[in-house]
N, CA, C and O of each residue as an XYZ file, in Angstrom:
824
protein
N      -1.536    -17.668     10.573
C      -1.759    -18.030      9.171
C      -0.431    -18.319      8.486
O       0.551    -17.622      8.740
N      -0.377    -19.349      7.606
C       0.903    -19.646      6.712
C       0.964    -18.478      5.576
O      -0.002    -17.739      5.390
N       1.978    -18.387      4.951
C       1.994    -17.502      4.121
C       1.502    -17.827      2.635
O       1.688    -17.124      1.641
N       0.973    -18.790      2.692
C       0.069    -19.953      1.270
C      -1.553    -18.746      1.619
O      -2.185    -18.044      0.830
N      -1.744    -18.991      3.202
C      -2.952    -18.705      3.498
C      -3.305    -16.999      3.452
O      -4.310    -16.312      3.271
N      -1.985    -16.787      3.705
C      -2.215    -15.140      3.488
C      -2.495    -14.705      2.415
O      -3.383    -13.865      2.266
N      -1.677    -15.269      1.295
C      -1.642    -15.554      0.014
C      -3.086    -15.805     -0.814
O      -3.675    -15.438     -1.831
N      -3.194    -16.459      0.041
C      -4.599    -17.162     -0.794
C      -6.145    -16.044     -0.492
O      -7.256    -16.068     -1.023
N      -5.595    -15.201      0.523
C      -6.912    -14.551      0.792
C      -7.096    -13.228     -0.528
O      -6.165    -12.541     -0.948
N      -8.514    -13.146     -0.974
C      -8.846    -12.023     -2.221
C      -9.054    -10.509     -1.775
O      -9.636     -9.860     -0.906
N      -8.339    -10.353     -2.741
C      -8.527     -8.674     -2.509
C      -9.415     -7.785     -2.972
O      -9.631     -6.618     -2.646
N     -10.138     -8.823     -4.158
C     -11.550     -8.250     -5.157
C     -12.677     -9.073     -4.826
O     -12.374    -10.264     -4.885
N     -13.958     -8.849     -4.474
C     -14.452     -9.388     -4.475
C     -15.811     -9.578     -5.578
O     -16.534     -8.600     -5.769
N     -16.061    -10.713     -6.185
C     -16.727    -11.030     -7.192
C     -18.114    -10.508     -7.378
O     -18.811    -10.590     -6.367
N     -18.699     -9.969     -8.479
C     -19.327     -8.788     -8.658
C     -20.401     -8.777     -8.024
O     -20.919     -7.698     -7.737
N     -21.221    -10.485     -7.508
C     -22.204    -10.360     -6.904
C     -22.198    -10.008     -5.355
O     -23.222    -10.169     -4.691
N     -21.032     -9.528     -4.795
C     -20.627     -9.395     -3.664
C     -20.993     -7.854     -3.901
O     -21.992     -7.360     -3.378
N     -20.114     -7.117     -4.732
C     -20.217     -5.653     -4.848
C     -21.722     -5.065     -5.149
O     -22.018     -3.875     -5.045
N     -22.680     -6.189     -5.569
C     -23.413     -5.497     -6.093
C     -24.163     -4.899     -4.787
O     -25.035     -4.034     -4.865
N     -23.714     -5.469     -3.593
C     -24.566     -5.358     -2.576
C     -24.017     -4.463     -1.344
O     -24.433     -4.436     -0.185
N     -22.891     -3.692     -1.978
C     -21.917     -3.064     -0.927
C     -22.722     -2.119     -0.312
O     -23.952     -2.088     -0.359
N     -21.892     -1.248      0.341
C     -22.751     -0.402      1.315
C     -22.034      0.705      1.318
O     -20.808      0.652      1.424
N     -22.868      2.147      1.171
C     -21.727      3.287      0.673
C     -21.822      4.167      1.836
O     -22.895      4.465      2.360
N     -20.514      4.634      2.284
C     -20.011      5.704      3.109
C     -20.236      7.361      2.649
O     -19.657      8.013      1.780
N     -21.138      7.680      3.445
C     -21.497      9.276      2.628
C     -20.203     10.333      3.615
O     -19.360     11.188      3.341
N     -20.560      9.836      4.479
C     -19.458     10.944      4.603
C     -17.665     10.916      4.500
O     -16.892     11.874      4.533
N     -17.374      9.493      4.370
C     -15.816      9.181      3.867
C     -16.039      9.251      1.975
O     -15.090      9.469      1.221
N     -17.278      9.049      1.558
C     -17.309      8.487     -0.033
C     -16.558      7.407      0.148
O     -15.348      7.628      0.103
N     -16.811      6.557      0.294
C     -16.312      5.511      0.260
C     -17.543      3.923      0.611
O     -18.525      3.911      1.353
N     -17.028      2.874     -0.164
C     -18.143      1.932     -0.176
C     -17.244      0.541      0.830
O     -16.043      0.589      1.093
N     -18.069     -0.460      1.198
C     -17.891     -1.187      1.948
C     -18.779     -2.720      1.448
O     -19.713     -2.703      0.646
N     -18.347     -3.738      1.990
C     -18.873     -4.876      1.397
C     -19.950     -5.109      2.850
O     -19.719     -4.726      3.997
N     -20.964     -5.737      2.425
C     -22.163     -6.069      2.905
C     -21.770     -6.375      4.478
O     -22.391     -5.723      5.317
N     -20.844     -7.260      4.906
C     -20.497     -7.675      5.828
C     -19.435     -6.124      6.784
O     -19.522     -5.904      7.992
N     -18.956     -5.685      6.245
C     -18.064     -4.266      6.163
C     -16.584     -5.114      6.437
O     -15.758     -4.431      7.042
N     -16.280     -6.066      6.190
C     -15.075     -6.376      5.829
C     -14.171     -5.995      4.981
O     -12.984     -6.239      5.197
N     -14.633     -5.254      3.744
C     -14.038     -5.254      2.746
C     -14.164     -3.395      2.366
O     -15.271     -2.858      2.387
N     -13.306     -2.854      2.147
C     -13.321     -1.203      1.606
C     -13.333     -1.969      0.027
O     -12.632     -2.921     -0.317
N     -14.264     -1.298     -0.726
C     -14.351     -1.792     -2.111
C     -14.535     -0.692     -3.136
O     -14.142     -0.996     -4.262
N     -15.030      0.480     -2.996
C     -14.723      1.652     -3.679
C     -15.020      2.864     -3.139
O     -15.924      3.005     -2.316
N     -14.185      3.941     -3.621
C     -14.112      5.010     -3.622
C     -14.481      6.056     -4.245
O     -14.318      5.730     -5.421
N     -14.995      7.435     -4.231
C     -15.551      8.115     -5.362
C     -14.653     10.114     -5.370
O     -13.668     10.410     -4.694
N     -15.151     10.752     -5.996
C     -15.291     12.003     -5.845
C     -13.849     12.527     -5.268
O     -13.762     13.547     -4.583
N     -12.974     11.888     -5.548
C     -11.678     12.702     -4.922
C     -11.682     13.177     -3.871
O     -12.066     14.293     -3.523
N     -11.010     11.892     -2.968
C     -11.252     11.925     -0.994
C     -10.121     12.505     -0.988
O      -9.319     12.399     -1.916
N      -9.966     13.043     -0.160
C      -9.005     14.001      0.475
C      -8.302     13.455      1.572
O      -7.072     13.473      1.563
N      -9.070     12.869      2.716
C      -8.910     12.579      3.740
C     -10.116     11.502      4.200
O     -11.305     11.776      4.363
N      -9.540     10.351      4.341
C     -10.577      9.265      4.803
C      -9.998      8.533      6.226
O      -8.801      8.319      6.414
N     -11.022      8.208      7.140
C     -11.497      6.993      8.099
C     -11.958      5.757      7.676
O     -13.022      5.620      7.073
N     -11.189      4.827      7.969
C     -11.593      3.502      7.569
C     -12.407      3.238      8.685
O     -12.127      3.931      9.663
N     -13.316      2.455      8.826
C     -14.401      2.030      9.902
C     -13.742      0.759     10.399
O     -13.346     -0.116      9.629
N     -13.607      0.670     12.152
C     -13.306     -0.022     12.605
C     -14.352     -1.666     12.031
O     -15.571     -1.802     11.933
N     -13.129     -2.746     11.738
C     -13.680     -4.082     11.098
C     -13.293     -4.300      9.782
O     -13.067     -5.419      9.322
N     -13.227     -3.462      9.289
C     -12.741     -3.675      7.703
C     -11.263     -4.352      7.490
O     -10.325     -3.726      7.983
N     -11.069     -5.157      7.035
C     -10.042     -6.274      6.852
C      -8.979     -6.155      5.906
O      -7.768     -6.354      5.996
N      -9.887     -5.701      4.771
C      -9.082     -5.819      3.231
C      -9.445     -4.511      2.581
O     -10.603     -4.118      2.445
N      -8.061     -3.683      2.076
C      -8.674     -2.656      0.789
C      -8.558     -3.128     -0.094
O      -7.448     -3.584     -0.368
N      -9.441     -3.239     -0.832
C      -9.499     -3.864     -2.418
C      -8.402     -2.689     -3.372
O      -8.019     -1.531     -3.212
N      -8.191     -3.849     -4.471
C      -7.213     -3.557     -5.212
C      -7.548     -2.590     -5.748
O      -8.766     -2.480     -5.894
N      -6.517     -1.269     -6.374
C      -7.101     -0.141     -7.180
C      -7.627      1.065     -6.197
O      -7.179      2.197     -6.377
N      -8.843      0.742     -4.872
C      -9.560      1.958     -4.477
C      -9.215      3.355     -4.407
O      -9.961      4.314     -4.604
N      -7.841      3.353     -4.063
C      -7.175      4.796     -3.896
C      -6.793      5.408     -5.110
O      -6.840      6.628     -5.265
N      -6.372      4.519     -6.083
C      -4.870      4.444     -7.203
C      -5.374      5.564     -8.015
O      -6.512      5.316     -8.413
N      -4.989      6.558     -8.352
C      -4.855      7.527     -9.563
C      -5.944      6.822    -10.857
O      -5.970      5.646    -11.217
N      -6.522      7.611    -11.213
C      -7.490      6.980    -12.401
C      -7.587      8.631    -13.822
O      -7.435      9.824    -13.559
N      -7.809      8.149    -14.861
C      -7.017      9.049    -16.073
C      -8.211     10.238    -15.745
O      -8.008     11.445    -15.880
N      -9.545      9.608    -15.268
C     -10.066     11.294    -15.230
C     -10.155     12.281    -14.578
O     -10.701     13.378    -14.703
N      -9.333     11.600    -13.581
C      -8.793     12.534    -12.351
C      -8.104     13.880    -13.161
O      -8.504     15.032    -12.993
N      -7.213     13.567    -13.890
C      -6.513     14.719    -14.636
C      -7.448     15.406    -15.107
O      -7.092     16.582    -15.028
N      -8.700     15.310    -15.668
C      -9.639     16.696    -16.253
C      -9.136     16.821    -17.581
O      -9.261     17.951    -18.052
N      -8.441     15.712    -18.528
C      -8.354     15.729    -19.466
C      -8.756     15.017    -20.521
O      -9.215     13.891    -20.327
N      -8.636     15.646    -22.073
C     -10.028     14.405    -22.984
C      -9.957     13.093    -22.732
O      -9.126     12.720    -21.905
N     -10.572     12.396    -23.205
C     -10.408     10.889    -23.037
C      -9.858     10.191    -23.854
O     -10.488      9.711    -24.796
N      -8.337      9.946    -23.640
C      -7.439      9.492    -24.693
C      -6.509     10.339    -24.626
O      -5.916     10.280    -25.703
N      -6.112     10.985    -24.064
C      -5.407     12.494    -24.268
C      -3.954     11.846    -23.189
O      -4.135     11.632    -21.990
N      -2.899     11.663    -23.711
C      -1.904     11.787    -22.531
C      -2.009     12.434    -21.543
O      -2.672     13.471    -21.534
N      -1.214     11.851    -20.204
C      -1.247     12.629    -19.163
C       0.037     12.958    -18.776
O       0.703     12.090    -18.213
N       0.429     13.870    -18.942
C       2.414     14.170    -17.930
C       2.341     13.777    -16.565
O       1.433     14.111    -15.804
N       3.325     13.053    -16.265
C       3.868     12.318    -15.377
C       3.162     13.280    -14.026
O       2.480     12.826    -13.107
N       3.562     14.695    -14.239
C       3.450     15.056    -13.242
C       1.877     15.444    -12.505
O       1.645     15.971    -11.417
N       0.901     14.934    -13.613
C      -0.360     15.103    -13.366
C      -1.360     13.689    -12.970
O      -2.522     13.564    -12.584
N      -0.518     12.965    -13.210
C      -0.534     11.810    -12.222
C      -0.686     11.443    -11.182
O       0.043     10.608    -10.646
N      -1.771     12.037    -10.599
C      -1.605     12.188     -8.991
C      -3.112     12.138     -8.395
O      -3.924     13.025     -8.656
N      -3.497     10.727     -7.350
C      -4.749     11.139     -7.210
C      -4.836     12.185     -6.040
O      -3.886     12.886     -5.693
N      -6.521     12.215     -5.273
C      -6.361     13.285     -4.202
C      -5.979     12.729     -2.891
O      -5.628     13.624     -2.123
N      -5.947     11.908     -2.539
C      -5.545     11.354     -1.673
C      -4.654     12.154     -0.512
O      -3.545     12.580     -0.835
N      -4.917     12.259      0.203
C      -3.877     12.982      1.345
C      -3.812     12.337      2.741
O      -2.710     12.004      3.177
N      -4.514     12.214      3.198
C      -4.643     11.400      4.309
C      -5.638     10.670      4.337
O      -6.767     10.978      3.954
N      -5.062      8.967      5.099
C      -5.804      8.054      5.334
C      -5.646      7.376      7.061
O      -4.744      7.527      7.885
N      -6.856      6.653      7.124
C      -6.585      6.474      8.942
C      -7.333      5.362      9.237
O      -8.498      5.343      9.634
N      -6.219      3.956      8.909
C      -6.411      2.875      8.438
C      -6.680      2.193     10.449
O      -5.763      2.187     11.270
N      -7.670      1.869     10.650
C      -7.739      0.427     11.577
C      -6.976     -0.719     11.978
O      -6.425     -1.455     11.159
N      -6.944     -0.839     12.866
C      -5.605     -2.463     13.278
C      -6.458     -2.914     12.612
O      -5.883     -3.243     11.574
N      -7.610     -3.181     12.516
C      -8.549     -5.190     11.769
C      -7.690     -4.372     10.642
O      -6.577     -4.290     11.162
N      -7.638     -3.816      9.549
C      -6.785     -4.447      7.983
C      -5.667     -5.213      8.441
O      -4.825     -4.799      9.238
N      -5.693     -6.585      7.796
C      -4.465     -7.565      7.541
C      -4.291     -7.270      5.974
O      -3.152     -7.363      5.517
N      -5.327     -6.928      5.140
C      -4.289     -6.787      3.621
C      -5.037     -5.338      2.985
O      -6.163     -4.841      2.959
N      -3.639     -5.007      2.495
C      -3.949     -3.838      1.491
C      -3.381     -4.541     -0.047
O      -2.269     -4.988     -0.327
N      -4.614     -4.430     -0.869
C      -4.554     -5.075     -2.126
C      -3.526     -3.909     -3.343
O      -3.032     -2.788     -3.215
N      -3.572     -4.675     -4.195
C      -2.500     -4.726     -5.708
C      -2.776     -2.827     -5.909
O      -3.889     -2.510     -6.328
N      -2.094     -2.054     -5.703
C      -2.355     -0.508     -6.372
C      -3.373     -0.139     -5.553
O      -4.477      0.228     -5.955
N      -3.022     -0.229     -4.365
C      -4.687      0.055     -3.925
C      -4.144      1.187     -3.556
O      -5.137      1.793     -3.153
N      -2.925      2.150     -3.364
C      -2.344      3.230     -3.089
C      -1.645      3.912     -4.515
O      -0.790      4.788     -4.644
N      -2.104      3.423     -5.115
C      -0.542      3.826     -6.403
C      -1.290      5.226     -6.884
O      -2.441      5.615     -7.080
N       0.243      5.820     -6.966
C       0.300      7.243     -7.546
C      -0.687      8.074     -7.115
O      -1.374      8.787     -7.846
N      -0.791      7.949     -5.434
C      -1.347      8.635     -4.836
C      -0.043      9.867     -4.448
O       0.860      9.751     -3.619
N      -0.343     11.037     -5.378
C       1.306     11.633     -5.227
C       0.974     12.762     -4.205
O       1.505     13.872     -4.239
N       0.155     12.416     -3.403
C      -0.483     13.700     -2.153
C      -0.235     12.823     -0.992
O      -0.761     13.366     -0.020
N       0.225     11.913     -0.712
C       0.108     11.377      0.501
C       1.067     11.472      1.588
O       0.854     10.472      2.272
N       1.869     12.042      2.033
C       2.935     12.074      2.917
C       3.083     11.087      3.789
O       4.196     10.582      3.932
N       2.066     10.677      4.468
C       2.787      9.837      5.534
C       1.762      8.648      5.873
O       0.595      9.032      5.792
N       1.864      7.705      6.124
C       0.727      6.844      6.454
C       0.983      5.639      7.476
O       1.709      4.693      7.168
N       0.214      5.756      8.950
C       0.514      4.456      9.822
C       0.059      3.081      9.538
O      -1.132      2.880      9.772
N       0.829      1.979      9.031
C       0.278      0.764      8.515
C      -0.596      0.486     10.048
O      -0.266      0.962     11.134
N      -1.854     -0.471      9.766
C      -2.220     -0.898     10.977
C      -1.684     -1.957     11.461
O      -1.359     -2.686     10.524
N      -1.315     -2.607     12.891
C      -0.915     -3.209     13.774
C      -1.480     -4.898     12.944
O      -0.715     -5.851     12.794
N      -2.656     -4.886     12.603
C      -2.732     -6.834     12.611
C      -2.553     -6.212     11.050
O      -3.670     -5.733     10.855
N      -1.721     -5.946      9.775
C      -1.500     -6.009      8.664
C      -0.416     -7.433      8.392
O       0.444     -7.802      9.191
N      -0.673     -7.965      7.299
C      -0.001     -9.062      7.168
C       0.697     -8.988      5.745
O       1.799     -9.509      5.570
N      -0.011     -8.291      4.686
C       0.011     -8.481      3.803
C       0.334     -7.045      2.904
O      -0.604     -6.303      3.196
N       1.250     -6.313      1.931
C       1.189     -5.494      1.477
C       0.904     -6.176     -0.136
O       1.440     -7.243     -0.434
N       0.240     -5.629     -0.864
C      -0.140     -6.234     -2.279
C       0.954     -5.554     -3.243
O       1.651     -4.586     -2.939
N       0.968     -6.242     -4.456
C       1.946     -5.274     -5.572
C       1.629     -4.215     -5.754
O       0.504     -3.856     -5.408
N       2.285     -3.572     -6.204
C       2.212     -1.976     -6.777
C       1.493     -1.441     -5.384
O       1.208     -0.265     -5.606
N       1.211     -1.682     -4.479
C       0.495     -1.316     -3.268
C       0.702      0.395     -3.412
O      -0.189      1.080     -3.913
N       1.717      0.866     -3.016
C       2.061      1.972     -2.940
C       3.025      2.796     -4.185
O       3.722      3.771     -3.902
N       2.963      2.430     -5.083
C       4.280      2.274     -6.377
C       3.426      3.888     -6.595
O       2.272      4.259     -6.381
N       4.686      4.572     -7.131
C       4.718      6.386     -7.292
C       4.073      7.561     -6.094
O       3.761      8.744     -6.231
N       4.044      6.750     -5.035
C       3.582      7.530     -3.736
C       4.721      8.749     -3.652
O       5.384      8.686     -2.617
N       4.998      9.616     -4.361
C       6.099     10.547     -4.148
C       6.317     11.342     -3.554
O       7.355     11.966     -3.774
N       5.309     11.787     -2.327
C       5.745     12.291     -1.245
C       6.092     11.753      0.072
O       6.460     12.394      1.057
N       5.852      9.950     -0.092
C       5.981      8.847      1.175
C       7.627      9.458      0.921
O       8.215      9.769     -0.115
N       8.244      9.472      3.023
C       9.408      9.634      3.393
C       9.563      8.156      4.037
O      10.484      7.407      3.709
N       8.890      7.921      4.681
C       9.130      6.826      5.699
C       8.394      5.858      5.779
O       7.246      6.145      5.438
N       8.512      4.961      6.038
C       7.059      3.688      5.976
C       8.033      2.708      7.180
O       9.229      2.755      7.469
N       7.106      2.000      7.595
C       7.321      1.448      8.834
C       6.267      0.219      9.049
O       5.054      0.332      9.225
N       7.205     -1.250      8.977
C       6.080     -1.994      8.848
C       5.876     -2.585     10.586
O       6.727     -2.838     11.439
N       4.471     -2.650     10.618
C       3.860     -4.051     12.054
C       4.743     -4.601     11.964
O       5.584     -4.698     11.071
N       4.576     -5.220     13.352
C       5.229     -6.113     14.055
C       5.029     -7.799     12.776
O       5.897     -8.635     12.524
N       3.521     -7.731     12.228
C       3.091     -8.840     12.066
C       2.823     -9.093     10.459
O       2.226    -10.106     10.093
N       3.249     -8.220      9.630
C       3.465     -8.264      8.236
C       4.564     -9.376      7.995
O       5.608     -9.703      8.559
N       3.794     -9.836      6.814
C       4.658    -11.268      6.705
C       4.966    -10.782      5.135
O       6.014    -11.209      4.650
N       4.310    -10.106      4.486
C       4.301     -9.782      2.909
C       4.695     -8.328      2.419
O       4.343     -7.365      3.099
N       5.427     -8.150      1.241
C       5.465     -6.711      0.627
C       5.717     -7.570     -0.712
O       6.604     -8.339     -1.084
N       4.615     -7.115     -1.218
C       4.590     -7.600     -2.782
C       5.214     -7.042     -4.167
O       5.498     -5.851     -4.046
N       5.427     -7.419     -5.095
C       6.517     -6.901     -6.125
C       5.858     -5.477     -6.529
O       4.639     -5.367     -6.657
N       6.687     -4.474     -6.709
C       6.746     -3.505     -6.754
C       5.977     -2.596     -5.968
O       5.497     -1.589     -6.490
N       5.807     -2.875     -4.687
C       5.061     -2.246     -3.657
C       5.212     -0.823     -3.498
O       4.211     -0.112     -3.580
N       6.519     -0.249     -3.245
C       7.093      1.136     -3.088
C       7.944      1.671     -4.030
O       8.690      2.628     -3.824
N       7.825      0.980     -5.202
C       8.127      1.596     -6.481
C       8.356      2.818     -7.013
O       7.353      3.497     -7.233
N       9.418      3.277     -7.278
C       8.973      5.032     -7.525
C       8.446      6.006     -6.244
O       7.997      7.148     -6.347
N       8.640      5.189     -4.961
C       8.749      6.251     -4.081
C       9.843      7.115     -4.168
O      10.754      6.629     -3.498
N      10.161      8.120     -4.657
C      11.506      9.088     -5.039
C      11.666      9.564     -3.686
O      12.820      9.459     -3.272
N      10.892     10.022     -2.943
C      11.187     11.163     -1.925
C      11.653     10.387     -0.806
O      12.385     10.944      0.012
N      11.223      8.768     -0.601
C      11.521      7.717      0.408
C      12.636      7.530      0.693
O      13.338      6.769      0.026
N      13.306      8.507      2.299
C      14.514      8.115      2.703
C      14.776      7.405      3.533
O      15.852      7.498      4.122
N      13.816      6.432      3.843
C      13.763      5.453      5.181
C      12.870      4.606      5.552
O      11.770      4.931      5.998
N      13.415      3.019      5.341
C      12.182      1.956      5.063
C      12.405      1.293      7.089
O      13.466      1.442      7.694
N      11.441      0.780      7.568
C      11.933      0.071      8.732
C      11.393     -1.389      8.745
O      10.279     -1.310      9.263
N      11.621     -2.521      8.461
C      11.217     -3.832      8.388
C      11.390     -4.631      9.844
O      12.271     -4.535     10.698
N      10.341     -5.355      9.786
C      10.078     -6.237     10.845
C      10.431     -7.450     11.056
O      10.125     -8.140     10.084
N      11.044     -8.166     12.055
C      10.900     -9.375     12.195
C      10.555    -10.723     11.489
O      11.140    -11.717     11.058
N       9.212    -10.193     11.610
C       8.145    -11.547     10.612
C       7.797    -11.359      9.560
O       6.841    -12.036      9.181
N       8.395    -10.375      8.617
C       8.544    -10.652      7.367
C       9.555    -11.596      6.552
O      10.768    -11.798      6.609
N       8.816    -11.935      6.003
C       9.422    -13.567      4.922
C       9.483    -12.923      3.435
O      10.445    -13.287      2.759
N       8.587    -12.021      2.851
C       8.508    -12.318      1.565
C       8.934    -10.754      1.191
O       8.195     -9.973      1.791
N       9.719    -10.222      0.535
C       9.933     -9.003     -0.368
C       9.730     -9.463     -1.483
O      10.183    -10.570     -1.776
N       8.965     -8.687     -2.412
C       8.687     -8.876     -3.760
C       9.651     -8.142     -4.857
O      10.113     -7.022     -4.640
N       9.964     -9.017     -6.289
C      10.941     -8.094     -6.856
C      10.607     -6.434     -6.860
O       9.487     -5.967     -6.654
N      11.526     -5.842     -7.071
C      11.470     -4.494     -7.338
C      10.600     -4.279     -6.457
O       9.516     -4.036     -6.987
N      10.567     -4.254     -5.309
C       9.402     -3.623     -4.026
C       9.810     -2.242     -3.642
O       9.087     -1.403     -3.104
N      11.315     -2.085     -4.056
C      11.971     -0.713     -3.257
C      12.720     -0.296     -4.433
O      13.848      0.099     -4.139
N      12.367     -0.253     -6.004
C      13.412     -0.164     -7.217
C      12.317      1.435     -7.640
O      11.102      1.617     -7.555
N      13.152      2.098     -7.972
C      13.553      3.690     -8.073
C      13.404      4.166     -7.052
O      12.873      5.257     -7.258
N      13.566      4.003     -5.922
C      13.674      4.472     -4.443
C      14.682      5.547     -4.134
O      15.308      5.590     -3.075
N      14.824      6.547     -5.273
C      16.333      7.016     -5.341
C      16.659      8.005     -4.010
O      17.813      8.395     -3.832
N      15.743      8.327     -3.230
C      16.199      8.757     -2.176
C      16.708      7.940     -0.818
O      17.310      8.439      0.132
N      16.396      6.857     -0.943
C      16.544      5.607     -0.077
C      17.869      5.943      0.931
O      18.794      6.374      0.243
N      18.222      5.862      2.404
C      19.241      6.212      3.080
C      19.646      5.057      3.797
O      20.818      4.699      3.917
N      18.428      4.349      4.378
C      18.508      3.696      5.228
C      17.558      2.649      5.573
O      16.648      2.960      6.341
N      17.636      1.199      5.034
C      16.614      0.213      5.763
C      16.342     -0.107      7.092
O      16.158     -1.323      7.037
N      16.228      0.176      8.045
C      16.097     -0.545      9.421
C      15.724     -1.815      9.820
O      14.511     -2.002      9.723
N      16.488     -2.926     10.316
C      16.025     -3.855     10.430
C      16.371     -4.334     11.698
O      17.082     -3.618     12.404
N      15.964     -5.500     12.139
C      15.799     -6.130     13.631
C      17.345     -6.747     13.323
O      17.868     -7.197     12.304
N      17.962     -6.478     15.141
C      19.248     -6.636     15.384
C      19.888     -8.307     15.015
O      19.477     -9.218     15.734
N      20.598     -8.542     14.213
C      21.060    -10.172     14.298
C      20.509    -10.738     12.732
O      20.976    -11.773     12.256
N      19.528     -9.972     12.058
C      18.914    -10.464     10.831
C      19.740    -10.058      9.661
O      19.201     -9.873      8.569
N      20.739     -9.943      9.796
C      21.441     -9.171      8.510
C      21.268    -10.318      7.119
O      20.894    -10.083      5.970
N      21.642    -11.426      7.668
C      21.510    -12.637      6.767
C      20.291    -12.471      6.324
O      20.225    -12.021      5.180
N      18.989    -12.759      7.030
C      17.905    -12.698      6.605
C      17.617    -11.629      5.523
O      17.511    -11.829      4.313
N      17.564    -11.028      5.863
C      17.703     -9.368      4.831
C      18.032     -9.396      3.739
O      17.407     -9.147      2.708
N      19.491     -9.840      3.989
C      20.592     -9.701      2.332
C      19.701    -10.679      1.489
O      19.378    -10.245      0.383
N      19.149    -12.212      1.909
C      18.687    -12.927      1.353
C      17.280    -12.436      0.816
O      16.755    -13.033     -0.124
N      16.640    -11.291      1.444
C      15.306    -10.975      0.600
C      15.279     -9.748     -0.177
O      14.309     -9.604     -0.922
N      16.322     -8.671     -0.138
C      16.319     -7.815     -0.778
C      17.950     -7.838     -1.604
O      19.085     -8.221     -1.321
N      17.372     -7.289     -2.572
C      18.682     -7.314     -4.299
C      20.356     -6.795     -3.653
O      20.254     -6.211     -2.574
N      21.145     -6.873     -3.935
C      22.061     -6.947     -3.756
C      22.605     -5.391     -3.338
O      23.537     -5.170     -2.565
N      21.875     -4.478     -3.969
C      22.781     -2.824     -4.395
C      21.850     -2.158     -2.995
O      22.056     -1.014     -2.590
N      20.849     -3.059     -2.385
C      20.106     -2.255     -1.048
C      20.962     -2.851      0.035
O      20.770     -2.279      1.107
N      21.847     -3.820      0.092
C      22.719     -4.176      0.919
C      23.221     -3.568      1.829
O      23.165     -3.875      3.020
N      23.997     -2.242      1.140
C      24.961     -1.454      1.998
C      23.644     -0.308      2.612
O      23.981      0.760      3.122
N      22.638     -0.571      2.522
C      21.585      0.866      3.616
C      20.674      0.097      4.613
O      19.639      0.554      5.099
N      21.256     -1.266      4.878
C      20.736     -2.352      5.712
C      21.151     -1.324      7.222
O      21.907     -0.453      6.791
N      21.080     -1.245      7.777
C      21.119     -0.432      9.610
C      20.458     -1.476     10.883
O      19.239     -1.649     10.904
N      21.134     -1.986     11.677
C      20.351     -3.152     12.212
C      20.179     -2.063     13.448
O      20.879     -1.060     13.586
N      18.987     -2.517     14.405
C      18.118     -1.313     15.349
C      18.814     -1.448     16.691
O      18.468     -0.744     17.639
């Protein structure tokens, strides 16, 4: 696929699609008619199985939502209560895309294996994941979208692949634990040219 085409594939699907999803009782979790698509989530998962076939997580499913906190409606939330339940997930090679926040301010998650045919990371994908240390992309990711790993604080070690083309602005901005990028031997050029200038010096070729 070109990266127009990766691009071009949806991460939401239009309501008459959802109306017909199909719900996971024992992950809580819903699925699109075809089971291509993870499309929502309920009840504060803890720990989920994605079902082998599913392609795309729709945008949002995981992401922190205000009534998670247990507080009035309208009521600020402190930063530090910001956090959905999320703890472990156990994603399938078929996902090629994880959509826009479909991880954000999941602040329980420690560690997570991208799957093998992933192509695509969406914005804010993972933005305030604050217990992610390490992330490690496929061989076959071509995308990390603007502000993907945002506010990962605790993140001391990114490893990038080959066939990635596209970093999105601020994909790795408050990363303040950041040590070390890993990248494929000979790409230094490539690199400097997709990420900001001040991640330069934690470039490490493998």
């Amino acid at each position: 696929m070109t990266i127009e085409e990766i691009m071009a594939v949806p991460t939401v699907l239009p309501q008459e699609d959802l109306d017909r999803d199909v719900w996971d009782d024992e992950n809580r979790v819903a699925y699109s008619e075809d089971g291509r698509y993870l499309t929502d989530a309920e009840n504060f998962p803890e720990e989920i199985t994605v079902r082998e076939g599913c392609e795309v997580i729709s945008d949002d499913v995981f992401a922190f939502q205000d009534y998670m906190a247990g507080r009035k409606i309208g009521e600020e939330i402190p930063l530090e209560e910001r956090s959905s339940y999320l703890e472990k997930i156990h994603l399938p090679n078929s996902v090629t895309h994880i959509g826009d926040a479909a991880f954000a301010e999941c602040g329980e998650l420690i560690s997570i294996k991208l799957p093998t045919g992933l192509l695509k990371i969406g914005q804010s994908a993972f933005m305030d994941c604050w217990q992610l240390e390490k992330i490690s992309l496929p061989a076959k990711t071509r995308i990390i979208g603007p502000q993907a790993f945002q506010g990962c604080i605790n993140m001391v070690q990114v490893r990038l692949n080959k066939a990635l083309e596209v970093i999105g602005e601020d994909a790795f901005d408050d990363c303040e634990s950041l040590e070390t990028i890993l990248i494929p031997r000979g790409m230094q050029d490539h690199f400097k040219r997709l990420l900001p200038k001040h991640l330069h010096k934690l470039l490490e070729e493998l």
